[in-house]
N, C-alpha and C positions, 0 to 999 in steps of 0.2 A: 325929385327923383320918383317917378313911377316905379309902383311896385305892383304884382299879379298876386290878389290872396284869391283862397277858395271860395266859394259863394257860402260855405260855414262862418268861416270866420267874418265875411261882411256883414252877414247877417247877425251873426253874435255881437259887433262892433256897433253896430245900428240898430241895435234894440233896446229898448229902457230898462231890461233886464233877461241876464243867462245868469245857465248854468256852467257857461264854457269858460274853461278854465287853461291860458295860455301858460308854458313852460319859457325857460329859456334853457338853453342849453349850450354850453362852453366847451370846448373843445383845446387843450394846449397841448403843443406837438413840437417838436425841438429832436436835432438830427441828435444830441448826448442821450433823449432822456431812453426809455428800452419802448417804452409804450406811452402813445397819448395819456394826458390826463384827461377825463371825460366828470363834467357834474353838473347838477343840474340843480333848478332853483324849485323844485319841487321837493315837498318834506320826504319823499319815499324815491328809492331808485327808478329812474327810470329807460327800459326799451328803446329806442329808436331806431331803426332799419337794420338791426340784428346788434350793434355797440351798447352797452350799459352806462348808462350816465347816473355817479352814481346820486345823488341826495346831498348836496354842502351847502351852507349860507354863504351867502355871497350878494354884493347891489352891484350892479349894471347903470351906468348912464349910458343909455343909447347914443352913436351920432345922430347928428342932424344930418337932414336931407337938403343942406343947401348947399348946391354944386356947386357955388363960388369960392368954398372954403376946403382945402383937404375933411375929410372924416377925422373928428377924433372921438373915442369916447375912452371912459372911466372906469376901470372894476376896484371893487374892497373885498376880499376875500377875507372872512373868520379865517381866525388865526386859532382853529382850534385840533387842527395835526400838523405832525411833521410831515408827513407824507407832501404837502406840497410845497410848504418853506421848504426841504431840504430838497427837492426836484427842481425849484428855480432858483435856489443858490450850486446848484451842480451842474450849471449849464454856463458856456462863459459868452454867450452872445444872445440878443432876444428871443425871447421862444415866441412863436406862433399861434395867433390866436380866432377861434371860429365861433362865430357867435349865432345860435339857430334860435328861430323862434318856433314854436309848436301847439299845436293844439292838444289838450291830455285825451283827449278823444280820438286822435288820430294822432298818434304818436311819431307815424312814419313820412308822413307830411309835413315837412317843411316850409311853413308861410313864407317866412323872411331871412334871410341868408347876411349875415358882414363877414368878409373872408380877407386873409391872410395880415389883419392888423399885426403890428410887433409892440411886445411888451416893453416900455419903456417908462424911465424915472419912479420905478420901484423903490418905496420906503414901507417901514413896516413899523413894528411895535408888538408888545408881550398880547395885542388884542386881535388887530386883523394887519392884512399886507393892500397897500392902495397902488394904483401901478395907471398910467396913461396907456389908451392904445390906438396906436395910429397907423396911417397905412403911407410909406415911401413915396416918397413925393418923385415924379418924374422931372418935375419943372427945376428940381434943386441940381440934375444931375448936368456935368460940365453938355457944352455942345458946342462943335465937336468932340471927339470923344478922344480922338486925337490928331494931331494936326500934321499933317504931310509936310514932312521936312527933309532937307536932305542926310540929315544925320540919323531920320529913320528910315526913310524909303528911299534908299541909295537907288536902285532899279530904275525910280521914274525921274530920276535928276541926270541926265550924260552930258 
C-alpha cells in the first residue's frame, strides 16, 4: 500500500539521526459512549487540529501493508483508570477505532491515517486491557444480498 508522507517526515525517516519525534494517536468513538475517547502515546497531552489527545500508555501493533490479507492490528492499553475500562464495558457492540500517526512538530498533520477498525476479542486483567482491531471484511458478506423469490417479490412473479 502506498502511502503520501511529508518531505519532513521522509527526511526524518532517512536520516542516520533526528530529532523528530513521531506520536500516535487513537481515537475510540461508539454511538453509547457521550464523547470520543482521544490519547495519545506521548508522555504529555497532546493538540491536534483543535481535539485534545490526552497522554496514556498504551502499544500499537500497526497493520501490515499486505493487500492480500484484511488489516489487522493489536492495542494494550494500561490499565491504569477507570475512565476507559468502564467506557468500553458500557457499550454493548464494537466501539470504533482511528489510529493517526503525527509528527510532535506539526501536530496538525496527519502522516498516516488506519480508519474505522472495530474493537474485537477484548480481554483484560488488574494490569492492562489487549483487544484485536480489524476492519469488516466485505468478502465475508452474503452475495446476493437477497434473492428474488416469489414469496418476496410477489410484483415480478404473475
Amino acid at each position: 500500500m502506498s502511502r503520501t508522507l511529508s518531505s519532513e517526515s521522509i527526511a526524518a525517516m532517512f536520516a542516520p539521526e533526528t530529532d523528530e519525534v513521531f506520536l500516535v494517536l487513537i481515537t475510540v468513538d461508539h454511538d453509547e459512549l457521550s464523547e470520543p475517547l482521544r490519547v495519545s502515546s506521548d508522555s504529555v497531552d497532546t493538540t491536534s487540529r483543535g481535539d485534545l489527545f490526552i497522554a496514556y500508555p498504551f502499544k500499537i501493533a500497526l497493520p501490515s501493508d499486505d493487500e492480500s490479507a484484511p488489516p489487522v492490528a493489536q492495542v494494550t492499553i494500561d490499565n491504569i483508570s477507570k475512565v476507559i475500562v468502564d467506557s468500553l464495558r458500557s457499550i454493548s457492540s464494537p466501539a470504533t477505532f482511528k489510529i493517526e500517526i503525527i509528527r510532535a512538530a506539526d501536530p496538525d498533520t496527519v502522516e498516516i491515517v488506519f480508519d474505522q477498525f472495530l474493537l474485537k476479542n477484548v480481554r483484560g486483567d488488574v494490569f492492562q486491557i489487549t483487544g484485536d482491531l480489524t476492519i469488516e471484511s466485505v468478502m465475508t458478506e452474503p452475495f446476493p444480498y437477497r434473492i428474488f423469490s416469489p414469496a418476496e417479490f410477489r410484483g415480478l412473479f404473475a
